[in-house]
C-alpha positions in Angstrom: 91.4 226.1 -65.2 94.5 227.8 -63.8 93.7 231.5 -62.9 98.0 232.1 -63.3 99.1 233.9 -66.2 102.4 233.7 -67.3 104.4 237.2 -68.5 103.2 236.6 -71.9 99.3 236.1 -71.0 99.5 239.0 -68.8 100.6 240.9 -72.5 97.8 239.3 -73.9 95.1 240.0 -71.7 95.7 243.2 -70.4 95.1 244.4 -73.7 91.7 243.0 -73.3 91.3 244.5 -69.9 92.1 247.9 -70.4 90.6 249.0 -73.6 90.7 252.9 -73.7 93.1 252.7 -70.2 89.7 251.8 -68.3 90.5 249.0 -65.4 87.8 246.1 -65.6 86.3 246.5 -61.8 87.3 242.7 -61.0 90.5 242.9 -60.6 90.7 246.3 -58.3 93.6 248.0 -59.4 91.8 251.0 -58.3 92.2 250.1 -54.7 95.9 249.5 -54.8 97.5 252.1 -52.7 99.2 254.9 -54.9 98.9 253.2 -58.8 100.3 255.8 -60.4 103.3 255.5 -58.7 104.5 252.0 -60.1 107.0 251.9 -62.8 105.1 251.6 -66.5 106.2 249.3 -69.0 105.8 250.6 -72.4 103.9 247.2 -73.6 101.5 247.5 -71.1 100.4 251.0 -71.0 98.8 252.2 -67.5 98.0 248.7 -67.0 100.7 247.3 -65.6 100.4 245.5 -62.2 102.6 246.1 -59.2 105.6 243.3 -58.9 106.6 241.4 -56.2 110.1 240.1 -56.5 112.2 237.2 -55.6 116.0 238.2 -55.6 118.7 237.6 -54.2 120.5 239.9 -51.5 123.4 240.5 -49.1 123.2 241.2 -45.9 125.6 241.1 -42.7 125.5 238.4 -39.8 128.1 238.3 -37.2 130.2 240.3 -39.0 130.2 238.7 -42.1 128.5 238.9 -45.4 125.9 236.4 -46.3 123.9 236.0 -49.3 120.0 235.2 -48.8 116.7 235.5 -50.6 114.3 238.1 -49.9 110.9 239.5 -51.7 110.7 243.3 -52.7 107.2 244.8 -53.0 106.8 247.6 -55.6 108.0 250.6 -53.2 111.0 248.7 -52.1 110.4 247.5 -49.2 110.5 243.6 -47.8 107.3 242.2 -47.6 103.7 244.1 -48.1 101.0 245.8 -46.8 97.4 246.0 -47.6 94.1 247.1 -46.5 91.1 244.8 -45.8 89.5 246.1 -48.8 92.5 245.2 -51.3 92.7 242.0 -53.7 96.0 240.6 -53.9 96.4 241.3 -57.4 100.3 241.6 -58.1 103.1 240.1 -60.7 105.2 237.7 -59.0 108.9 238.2 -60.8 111.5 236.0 -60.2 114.7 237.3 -60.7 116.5 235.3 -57.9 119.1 233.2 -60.6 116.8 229.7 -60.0 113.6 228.4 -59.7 110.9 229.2 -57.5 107.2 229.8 -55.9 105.8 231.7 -52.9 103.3 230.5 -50.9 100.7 232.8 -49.3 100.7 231.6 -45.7 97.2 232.5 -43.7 96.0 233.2 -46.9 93.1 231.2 -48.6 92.7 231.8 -52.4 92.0 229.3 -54.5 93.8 226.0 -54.9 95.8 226.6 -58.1 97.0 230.0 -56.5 98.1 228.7 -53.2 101.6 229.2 -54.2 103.0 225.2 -54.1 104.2 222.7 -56.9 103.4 219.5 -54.7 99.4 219.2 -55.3 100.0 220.0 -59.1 98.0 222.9 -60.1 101.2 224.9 -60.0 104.5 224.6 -61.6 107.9 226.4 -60.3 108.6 229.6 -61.9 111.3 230.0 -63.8 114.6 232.4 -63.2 113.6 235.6 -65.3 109.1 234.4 -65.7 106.4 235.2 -63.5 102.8 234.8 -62.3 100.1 236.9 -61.7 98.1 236.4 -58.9 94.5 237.7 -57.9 92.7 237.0 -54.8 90.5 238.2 -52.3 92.0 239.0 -49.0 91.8 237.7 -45.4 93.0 240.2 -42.7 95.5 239.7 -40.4 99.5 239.1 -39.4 100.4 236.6 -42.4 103.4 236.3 -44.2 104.6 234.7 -47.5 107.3 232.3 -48.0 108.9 230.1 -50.6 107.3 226.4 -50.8 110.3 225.3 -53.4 113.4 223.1 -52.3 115.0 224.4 -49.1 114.8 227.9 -50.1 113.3 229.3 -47.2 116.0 228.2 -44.9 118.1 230.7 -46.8 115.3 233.5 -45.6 113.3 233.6 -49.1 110.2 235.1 -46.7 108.6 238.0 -46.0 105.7 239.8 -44.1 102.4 239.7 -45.8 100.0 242.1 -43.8 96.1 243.0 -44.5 95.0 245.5 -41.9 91.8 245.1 -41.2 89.3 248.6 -40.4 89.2 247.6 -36.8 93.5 247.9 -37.1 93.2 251.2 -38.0 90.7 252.2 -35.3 93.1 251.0 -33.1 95.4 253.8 -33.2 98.7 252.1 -32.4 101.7 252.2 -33.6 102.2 248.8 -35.4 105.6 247.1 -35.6 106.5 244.0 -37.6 109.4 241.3 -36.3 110.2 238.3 -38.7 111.8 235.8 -36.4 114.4 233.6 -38.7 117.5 231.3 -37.8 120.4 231.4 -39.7 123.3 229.1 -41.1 126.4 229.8 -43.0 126.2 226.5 -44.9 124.2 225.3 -47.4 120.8 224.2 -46.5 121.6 220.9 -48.5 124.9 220.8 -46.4 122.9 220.9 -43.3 119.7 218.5 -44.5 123.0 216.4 -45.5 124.2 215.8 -42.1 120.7 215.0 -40.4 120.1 212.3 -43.1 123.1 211.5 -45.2 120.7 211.2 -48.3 119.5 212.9 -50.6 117.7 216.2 -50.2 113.8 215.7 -51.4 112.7 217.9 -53.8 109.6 219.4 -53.7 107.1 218.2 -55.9 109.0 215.8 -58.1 109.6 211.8 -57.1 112.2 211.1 -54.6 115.0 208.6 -54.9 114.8 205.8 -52.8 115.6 205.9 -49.1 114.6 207.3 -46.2 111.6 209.7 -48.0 109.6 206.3 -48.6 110.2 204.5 -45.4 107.5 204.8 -43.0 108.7 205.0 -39.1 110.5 202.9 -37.2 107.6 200.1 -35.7 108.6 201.1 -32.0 107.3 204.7 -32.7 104.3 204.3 -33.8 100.9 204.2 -32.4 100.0 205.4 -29.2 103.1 205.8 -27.1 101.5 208.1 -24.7 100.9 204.5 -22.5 104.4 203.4 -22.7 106.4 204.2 -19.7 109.8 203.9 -21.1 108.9 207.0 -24.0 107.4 209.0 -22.0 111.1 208.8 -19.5 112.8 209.4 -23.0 110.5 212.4 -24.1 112.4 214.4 -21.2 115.8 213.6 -22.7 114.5 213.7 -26.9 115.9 216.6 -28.6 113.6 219.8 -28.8 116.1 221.2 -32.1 117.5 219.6 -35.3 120.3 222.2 -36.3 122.4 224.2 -34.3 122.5 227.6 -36.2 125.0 230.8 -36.4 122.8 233.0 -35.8 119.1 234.1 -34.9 117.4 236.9 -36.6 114.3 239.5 -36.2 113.8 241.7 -39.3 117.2 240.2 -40.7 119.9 241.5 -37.7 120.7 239.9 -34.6 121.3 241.4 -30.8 125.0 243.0 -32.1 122.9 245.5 -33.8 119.4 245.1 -33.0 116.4 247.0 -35.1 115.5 250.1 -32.6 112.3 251.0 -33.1 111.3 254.6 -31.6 108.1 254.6 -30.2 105.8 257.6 -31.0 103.4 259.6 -28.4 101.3 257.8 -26.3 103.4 254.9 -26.3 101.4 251.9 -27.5 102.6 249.9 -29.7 100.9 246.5 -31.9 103.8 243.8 -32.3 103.5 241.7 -35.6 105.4 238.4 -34.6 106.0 236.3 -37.3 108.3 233.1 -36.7 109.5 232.1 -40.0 112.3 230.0 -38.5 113.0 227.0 -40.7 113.4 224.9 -37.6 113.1 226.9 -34.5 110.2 227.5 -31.9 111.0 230.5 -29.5 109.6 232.4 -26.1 108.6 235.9 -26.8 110.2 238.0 -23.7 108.8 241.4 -22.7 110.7 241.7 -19.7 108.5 243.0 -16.7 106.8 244.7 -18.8 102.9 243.2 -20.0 101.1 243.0 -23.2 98.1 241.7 -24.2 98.0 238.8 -27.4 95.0 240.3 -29.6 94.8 237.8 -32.4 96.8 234.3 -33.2 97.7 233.8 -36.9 96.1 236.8 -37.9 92.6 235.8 -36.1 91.4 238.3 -33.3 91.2 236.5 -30.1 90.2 237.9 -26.7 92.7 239.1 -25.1 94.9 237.4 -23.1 97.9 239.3 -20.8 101.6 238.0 -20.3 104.3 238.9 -20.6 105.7 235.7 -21.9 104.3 233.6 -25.0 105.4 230.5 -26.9 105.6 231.0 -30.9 106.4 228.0 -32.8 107.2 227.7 -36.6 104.9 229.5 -39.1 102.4 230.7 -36.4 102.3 234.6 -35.6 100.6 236.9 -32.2 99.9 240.2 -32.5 100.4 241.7 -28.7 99.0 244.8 -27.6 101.6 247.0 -25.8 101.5 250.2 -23.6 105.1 251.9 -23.4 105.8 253.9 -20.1 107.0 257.5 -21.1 110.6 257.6 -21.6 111.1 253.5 -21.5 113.1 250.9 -23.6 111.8 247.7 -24.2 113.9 245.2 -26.0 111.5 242.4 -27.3 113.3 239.1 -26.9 112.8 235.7 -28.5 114.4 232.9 -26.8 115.0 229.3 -28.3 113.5 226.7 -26.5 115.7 224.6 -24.7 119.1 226.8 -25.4 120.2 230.7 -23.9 120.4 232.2 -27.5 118.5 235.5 -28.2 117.1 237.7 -30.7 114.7 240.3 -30.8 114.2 244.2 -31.3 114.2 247.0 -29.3 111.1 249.7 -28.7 112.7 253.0 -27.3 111.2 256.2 -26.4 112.5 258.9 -28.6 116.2 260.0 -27.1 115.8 257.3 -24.9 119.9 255.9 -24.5 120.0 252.0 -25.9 122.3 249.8 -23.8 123.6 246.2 -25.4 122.2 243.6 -25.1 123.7 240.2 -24.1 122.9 237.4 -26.7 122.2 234.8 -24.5 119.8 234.6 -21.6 120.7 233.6 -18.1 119.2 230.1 -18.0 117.9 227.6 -20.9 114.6 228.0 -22.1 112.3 225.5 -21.4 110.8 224.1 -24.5 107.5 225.8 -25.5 103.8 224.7 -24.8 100.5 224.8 -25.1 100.2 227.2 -22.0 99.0 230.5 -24.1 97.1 228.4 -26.6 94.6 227.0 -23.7 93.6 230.5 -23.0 93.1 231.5 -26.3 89.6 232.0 -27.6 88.1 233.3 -30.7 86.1 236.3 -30.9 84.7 235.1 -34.3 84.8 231.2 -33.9 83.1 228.7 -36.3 79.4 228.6 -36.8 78.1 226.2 -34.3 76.9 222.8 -35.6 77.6 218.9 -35.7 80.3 218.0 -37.4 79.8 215.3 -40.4 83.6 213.3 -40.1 85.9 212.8 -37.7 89.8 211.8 -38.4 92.2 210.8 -36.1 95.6 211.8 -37.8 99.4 210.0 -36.5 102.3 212.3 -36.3 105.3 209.7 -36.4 109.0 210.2 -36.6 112.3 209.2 -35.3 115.7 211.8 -35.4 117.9 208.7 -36.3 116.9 207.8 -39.0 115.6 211.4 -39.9 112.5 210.1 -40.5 108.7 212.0 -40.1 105.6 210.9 -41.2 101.9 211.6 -41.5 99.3 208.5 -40.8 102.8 206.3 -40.7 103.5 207.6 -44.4 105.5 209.9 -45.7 105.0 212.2 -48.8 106.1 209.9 -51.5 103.9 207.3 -50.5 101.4 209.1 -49.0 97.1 208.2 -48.4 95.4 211.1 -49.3 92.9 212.5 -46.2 89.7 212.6 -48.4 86.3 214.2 -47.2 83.6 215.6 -48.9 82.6 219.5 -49.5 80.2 221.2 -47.3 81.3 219.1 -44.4 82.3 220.4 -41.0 85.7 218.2 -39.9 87.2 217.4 -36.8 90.6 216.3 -36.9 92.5 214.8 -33.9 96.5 215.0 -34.2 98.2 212.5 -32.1 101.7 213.2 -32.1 103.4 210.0 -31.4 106.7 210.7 -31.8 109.0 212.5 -29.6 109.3 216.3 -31.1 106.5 218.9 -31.2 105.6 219.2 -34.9 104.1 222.7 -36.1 100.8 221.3 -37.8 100.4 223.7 -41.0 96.8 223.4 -43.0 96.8 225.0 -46.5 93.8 226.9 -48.2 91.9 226.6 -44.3 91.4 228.7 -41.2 90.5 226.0 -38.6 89.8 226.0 -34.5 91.4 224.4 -32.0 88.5 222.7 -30.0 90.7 220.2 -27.8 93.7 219.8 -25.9 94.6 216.3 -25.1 91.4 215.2 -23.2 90.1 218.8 -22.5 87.6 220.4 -24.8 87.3 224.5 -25.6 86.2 226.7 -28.0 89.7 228.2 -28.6 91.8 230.5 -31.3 90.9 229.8 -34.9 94.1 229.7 -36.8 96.4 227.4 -39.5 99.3 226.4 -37.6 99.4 224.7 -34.2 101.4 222.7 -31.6 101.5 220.0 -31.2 103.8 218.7 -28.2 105.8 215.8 -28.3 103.5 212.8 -27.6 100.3 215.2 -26.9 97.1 215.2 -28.9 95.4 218.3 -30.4 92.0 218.5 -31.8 91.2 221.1 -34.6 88.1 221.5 -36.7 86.9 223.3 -40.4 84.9 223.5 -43.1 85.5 222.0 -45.7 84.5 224.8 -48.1 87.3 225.4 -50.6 87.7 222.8 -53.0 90.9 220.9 -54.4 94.2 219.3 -52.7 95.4 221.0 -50.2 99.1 220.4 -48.5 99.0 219.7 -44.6 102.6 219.5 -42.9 105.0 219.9 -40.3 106.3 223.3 -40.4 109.4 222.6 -38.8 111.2 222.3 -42.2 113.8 219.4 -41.7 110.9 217.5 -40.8 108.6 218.2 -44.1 111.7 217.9 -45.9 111.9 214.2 -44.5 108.5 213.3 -45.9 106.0 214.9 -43.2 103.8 216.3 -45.4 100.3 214.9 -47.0 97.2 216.4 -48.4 93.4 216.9 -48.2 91.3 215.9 -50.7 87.6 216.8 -51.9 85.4 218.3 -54.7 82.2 219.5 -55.5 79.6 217.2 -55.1 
């Protein structure tokens, strides 16, 4: 049974919860930070649960007013915050003038609240309705986004942070970036020109066309032992869409956030690359930091000053500000010059512009960080029960990507069975990375190509144009579970499937 209430069971059962205004313990309203503070409905008494809201919004890129998506938590503000100890227990509204539903990404509540229409437990939320949702927490850098059509391409995301007890201890100042790209037209315009069909909606049938067509024969299998691919691989496109504009925290370098840095100087980034289609470099200049956790999972920490983020994944990075300093924190498309990014500034401290594009074309990004990661609380040692070797397949003309050689519409389910501990093996035999995103699951990445390690635990990884990564879980929360390229375009194309099991 669904655990989502729609606006009129909320009326209906909080009546039942909160007999003589008393909270029922399970659902720990008392542990939401300053209850009395949210707005009272009359209907509802002092039960009412704080709102998060899908709306629309305005704001200003290059000089010119754009209209985007954005989700407001109860004080306001984009995004929210939470402590370790907090349920996500909150009233999703939409008021954005369509339909809708937000997906919880790095979270892992139960399969009808993961916040998608495409496994079917779910179904969009109407314009002017709502859903409650009530889960426990995982801690960590997450972020929440909108699973439905191509909204997220018109920035319907926003930072979703638990801070663990140990992030407290920490005494640092901490500072969230949301990395996005950014177009003036239409994300159907733009899914338009990549395919000339018809966009594919989200968990409904698509027409015939290129949604049902499996990849071209001459890209799939193994290329990795075919000469001529790996010459093209150099030459194969590392970005679908050329955008207007790159964003952190919604603004671009014209008029970049400036944080002020407080005493003592250290800072904890929150990178969060929500880009639709977009992998970028994170540039600290000369100065070094040190990555402390990768998707919200502590790691030990590794130093640079220089990390690859691709879509969906996020790094927190430790940072010590010299007295007096500014620090703009760049992110750099791979392959291109473009730029984005913030700027940390001591307080007074004079802020000189910053150019938009770098000096030289990135390179794209790699697997260089993610070989050094390791996880400070890794899985439970012990043999694993399956093994599946999973093909990444695609081909930019036709705008075609596929999962196991099928795409969405005609998709083979990847079944297991509960309990069991799963190694996957992603071969990506096409000729772009793809993002690899696992609903409902925290796994570890345990190979890269032929080299084994006990690396980060995390939900979304790399994997490099025709290179193979090796990930494995538990498979201990029942139901279907979506597992797709986060590049966007490519989902949208079909690359997307889902994992299947039950109780025994």
């Amino acid at each position: 049974m669904s655990r989502l209430l729609s606006r009129r069971g909320l009326l209906a059962s909080a009546a039942a919860v909160c007999a003589g205004g008393i909270l029922a313990p399970r659902l720990g309203l008392g542990q939401l930070t300053d209850p009395p503070s949210l707005p009272i409905e009359p209907s509802l008494g002092p039960c009412t649960l704080p709102k998060l809201t899908v709306e629309r919004r305005m704001i200003e890129v290059n000089g010119k007013a754009a209209s985007v998506f954005g989700i407001t938590s109860p004080d306001g503000s984009s995004g929210l915050v939470l402590d370790a100890d907090q349920r996500f227990l909150f009233e999703l509204v939409n008021r954005s003038g369509e339909a809708t539903i937000v997906h919880w990404h790095g979270q892992t509540p139960p399969t009808d609240q993961d916040g998608v229409v495409e496994t079917g437990y779910e179904g969009p939320i109407e314009d002017g309705e709502s859903h409650v949702y009530d889960f426990a927490t995982r801690p960590g850098t997450h972020w929440m986004h909108s699973h439905f059509g191509l909204q997220e391409q018109s920035l319907l995301a926003a930072p979703l942070i638990i801070r663990s007890r140990e992030d407290l201890a920490l005494d640092a100042q901490e500072v969230t970036v949301l990395l996005h790209d950014f177009s003036f037209k239409d994300p159907t315009e733009l899914f338009h020109s990549l395919t000339g069909g018809t966009v594919m909606a989200h968990g409904a049938t698509s027409p015939p066309g290129i949604f049902s067509r499996p990849a071209p024969a001459s890209l799939t299998g193994n290329l990795t032992s075919n000469p001529a691919a790996l010459a093209l691989c150099g030459n194969a496109p590392l970005n679908t869409i050329d955008y207007d504009a790159y964003l952190a925290n919604d603004r671009t370098l014209d008029d970049p956030l400036v944080i002020r840095t407080e005493r003592g100087g250290r800072v904890r980034l929150r990178l969060i690359n929500g880009a639709s289609g977009t992998s970028f470099w994170i540039d600290l200049g000369m100065l070094q930091g040190e990555v402390i956790a990768a998707d919200g999972n502590p790691v030990k920490p590794v130093k640079g000053s220089r990390f690859p983020l691709a879509q969906g994944q996020r790094l927190d990075i430790l940072l010590d500000i010299p007295a007096g300093a500014v620090l703009p924190v760049l992110a750099q498309r791979e392959g291109e010059r473009e730029l984005t990014g913030i700027v940390l500034a001591a307080p007074g401290a004079p802020i000189a512009k910053i150019d938009k594009l770098a000096n030289e074309k990135a390179p794209p990004i790699d697997l260089s960080l993610e070989e050094k990661l390791e996880a400070l609380a890794p899985l439970p040692a012990r043999k694993p029960n399956t093994r599946r070797e999973i093909s990444l397949s695609g081909t930019m003309t036709p705008f075609a990507w596929t999962i196991n050689e099928r795409a969405w519409v005609e998709r083979k389910d990847i079944r297991m069975q509960h309990g069991q501990r799963v190694i996957m093996e992603l071969r990506n035999n096409s000729l772009m990375a793809h993002a690899m995103h696992l609903h409902g699951h925290c796994f570890q990445v345990v190979g890269l190509e032929d080299k084994s390690l006990s690396g980060a635990m995390r939900d979304t990884v790399l994997v490099p144009a025709l290179g193979t990564v090796t990930i494995a879980f538990d498979a201990d929360n029942v139901g279907r579970w979506l597992f797709h390229c986060h590049n966007l375009w490519h989902m949208a194309a079909g690359m997307m499937t889902q994992l299947v099991y039950k109780y025994a």
